[in-house]
C-alpha positions as CSV (number, residue, x, y, z in Angstrom):
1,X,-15.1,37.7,17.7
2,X,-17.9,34.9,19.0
3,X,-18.3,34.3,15.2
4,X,-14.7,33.9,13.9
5,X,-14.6,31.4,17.2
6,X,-17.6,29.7,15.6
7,X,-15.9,29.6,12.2
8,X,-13.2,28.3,13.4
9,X,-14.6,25.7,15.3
10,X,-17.1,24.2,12.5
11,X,-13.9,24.2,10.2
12,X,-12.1,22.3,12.8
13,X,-14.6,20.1,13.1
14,X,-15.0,19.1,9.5
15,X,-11.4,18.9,9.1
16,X,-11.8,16.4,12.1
17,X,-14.8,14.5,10.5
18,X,-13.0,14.0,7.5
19,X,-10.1,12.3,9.0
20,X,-11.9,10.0,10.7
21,X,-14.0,9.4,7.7
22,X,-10.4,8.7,5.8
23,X,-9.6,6.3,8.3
24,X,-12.5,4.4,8.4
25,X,-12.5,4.1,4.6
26,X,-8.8,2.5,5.3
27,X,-9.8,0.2,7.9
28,X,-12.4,-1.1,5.4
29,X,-10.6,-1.3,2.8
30,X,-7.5,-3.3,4.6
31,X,-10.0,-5.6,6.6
32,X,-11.8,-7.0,2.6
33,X,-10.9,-10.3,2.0
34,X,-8.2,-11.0,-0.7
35,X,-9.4,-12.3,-3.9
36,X,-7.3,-15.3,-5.5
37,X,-7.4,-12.7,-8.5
38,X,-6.2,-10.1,-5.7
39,X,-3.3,-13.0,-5.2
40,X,-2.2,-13.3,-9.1
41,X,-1.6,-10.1,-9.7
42,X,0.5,-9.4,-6.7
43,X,2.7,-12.8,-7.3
44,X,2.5,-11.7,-11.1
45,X,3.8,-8.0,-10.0
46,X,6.4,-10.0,-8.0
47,X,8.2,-11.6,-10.9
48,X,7.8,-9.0,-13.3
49,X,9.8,-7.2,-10.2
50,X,12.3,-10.0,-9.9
51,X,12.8,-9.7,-14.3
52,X,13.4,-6.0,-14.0
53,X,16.0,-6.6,-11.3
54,X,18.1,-9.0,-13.3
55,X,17.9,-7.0,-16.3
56,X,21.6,-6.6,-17.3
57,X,20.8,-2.9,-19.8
58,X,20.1,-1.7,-15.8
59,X,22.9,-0.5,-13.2
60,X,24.3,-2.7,-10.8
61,X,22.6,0.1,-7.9
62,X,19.0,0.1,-10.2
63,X,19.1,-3.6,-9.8
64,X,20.3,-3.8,-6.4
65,X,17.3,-1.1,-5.7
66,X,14.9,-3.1,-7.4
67,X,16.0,-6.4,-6.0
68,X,15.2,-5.0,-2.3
69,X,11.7,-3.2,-3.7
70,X,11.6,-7.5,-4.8
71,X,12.6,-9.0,-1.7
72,X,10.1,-6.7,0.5
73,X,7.5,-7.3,-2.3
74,X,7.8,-11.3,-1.6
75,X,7.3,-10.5,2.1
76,X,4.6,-8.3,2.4
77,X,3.4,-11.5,-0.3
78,X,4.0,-13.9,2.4
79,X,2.7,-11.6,5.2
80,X,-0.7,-12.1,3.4
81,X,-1.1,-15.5,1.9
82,X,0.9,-17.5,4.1
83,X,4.7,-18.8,2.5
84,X,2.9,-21.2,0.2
85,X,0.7,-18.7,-1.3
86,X,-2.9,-20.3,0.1
């Protein structure tokens, strides 16, 4: 019984090591500076986004979907950068 407890316990534990282990690799990797390279590609994803939104072979609901994935795209964008991108 004292073993199984023991078991237990160490798996516990390294189920709780490795989600604080997962978190701090998160932290670090939200708290890196962005590249301008980092910046281009996410204003580049943002148009290609805004192009397959007005793409006329699509639905009117798959563009209306895409042009919201667009418009939360731009402000995550500006959440980041600032509205004029620096």
């Amino acid at each position: 019984m004292a073993a199984d407890k023991l078991k237990f316990h160490l798996v516990m534990a390294g189920c709780g090591g490795f989600v604080v282990l997962m978190l701090a690799a998160l932290a670090w990797v939200c708290l890196q500076p962005q590249t301008v390279d980092v910046q281009a590609a996410e204003r580049h994803a943002i148009e290609q986004c805004l192009q397959r939104s007005e793409d006329a072979a699509r639905s009117e609901i798959q563009r209306r979907a895409q042009a919201d994935s667009c418009r939360e795209m731009r402000k995550q964008y500006v959440h980041k950068f600032g509205a004029d991108g620096s």
